[in-house]
N, C-alpha and C positions, 0 to 999 in steps of 0.2 A: 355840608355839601361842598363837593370840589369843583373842580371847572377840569377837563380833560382835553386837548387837542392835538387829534392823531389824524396824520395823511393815510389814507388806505388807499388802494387804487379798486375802480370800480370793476364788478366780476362781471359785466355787459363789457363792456368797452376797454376797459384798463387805464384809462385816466385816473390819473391823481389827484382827489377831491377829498380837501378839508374839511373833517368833521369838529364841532364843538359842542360837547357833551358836559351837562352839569351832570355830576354822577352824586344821588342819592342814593341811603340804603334800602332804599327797596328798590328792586328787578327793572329793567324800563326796557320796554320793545316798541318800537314806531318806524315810521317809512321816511328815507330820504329819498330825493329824484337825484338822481346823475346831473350834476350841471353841463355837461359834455352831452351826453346822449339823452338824458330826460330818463332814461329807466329808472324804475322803484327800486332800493337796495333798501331790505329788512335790519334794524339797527337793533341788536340788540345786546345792553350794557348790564352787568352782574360786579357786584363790587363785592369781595370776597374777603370778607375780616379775617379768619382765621390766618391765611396766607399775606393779608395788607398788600391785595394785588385788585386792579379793575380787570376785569376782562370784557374785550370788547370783540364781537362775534356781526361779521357783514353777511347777508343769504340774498343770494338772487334765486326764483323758481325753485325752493326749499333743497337749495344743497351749500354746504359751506366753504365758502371760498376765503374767508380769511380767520 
């Protein structure tokens, strides 16, 4: 397990809100709120062996914003 920490800005509002993500190998989808605006942003982290890449995918109202 690694510890991840990437600034995204929120796709409600556009503030800059720090995420810290332990990324394990398996899939992980869950909700954060907007510290700013309070809206739910869908987090969800894939960690990609073949490539030794994390990908890390933000969805507000199911469309992808980062």
């Amino acid at each position: 397990m690694s510890i991840l920490q990437q600034t995204i800005s929120c796709p409600f509002c556009g503030h800059a809100v720090h995420l810290t993500v332990e990324v394990t190998d398996e899939d992980q989808s869950y909700i954060e709120d907007c510290s700013n605006c309070c809206n739910p942003m869908h987090v969800r982290v894939h960690k990609d062996e073949q490539h030794h890449s994390i990908q890390l995918f933000i969805d507000a109202d199911d469309e992808q914003y980062y």
